[in-house]
C-alpha positions in Angstrom: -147.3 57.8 -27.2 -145.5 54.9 -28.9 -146.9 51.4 -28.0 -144.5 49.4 -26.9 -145.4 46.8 -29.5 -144.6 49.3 -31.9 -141.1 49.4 -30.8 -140.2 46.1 -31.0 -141.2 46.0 -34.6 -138.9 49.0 -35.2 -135.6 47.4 -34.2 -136.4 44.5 -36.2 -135.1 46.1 -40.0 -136.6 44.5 -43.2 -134.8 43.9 -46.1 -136.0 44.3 -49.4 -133.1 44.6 -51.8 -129.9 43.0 -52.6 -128.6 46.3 -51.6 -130.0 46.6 -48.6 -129.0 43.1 -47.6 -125.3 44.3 -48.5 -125.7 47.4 -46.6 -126.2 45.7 -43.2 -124.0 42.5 -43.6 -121.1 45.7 -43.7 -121.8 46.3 -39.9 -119.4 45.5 -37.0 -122.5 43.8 -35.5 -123.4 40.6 -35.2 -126.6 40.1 -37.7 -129.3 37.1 -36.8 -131.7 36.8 -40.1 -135.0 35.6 -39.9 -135.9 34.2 -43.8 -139.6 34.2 -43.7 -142.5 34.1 -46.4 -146.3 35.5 -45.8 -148.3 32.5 -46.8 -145.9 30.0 -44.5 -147.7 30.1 -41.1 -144.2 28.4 -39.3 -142.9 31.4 -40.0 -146.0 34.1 -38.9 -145.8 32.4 -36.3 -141.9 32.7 -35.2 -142.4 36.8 -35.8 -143.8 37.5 -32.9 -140.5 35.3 -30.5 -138.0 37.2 -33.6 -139.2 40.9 -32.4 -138.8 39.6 -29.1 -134.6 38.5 -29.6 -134.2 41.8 -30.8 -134.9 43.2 -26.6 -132.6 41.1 -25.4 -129.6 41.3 -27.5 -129.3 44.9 -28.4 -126.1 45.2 -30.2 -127.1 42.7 -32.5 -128.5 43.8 -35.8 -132.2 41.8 -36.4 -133.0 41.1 -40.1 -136.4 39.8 -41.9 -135.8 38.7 -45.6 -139.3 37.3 -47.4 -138.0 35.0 -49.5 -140.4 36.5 -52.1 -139.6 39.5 -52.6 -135.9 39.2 -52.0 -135.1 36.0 -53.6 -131.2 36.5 -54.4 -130.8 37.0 -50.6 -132.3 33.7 -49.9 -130.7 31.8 -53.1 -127.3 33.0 -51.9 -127.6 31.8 -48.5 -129.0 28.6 -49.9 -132.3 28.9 -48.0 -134.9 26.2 -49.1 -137.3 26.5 -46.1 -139.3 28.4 -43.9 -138.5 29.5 -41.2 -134.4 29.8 -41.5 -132.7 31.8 -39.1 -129.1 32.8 -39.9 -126.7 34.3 -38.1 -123.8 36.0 -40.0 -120.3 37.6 -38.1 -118.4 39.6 -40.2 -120.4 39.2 -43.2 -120.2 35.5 -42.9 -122.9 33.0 -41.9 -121.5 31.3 -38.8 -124.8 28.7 -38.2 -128.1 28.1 -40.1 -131.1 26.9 -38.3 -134.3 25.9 -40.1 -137.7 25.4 -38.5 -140.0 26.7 -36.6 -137.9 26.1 -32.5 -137.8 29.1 -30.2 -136.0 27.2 -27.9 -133.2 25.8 -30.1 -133.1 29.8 -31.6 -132.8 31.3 -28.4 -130.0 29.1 -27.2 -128.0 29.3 -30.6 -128.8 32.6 -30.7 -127.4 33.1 -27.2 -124.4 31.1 -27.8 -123.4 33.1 -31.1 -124.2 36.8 -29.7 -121.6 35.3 -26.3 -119.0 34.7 -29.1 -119.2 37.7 -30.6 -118.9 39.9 -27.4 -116.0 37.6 -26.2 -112.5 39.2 -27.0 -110.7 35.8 -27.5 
């Protein structure tokens, strides 16, 4: 049997190519991104409150980018800090928040995901 902690580490899909990163932006879902890097403990830390977005907005696609190993990702979106967290709708980022704030995430990511489901 699956632990649950295992499954909420499975909806939350890694990136490690440019390709990739293209792959997903080409969704009709709303994407958050978490940009992290291994030896930045801000942004150990935030994994953990990241895995848990992913239960409560479903229809949202949840990204992790280390900005080591996937450093075009994070040069193109002009990340220079650990933790960033962007969100992106139609391919686009839509808001950029940098540091290490669950509840300033949550609520931005809250407001964003509301926008996205709204039909005006």
């Amino acid at each position: 049997m699956e632990s649950h902690e295992q499954q909420i580490k499975s909806k939350v899909l890694k990136v490690d190519s440019l390709q990739t990163w293209d792959s997903y932006l080409n969704q009709a879902h709303p994407v958050i991104v978490h940009f992290t890097a291994s030896w930045c403990m801000p942004s150990v830390v935030m994994s953990p409150f990241f895995e848990e977005l992913v239960l409560t907005y479903p229809d949202a696609i949840f990204l992790v980018v280390d900005v080591d190993e996937v450093k075009e990702v994070a040069a193109k979106l002009e990340v220079k800090a650990m933790p960033t967290f962007v969100l992106i709708k139609d391919g686009n980022p839509a808001d950029k928040i940098v540091g290490a704030n669950p509840d300033e995430i949550r609520k931005r990511v809250d407001g964003f995901i509301r926008s996205c489901s709204s039909p005006f």
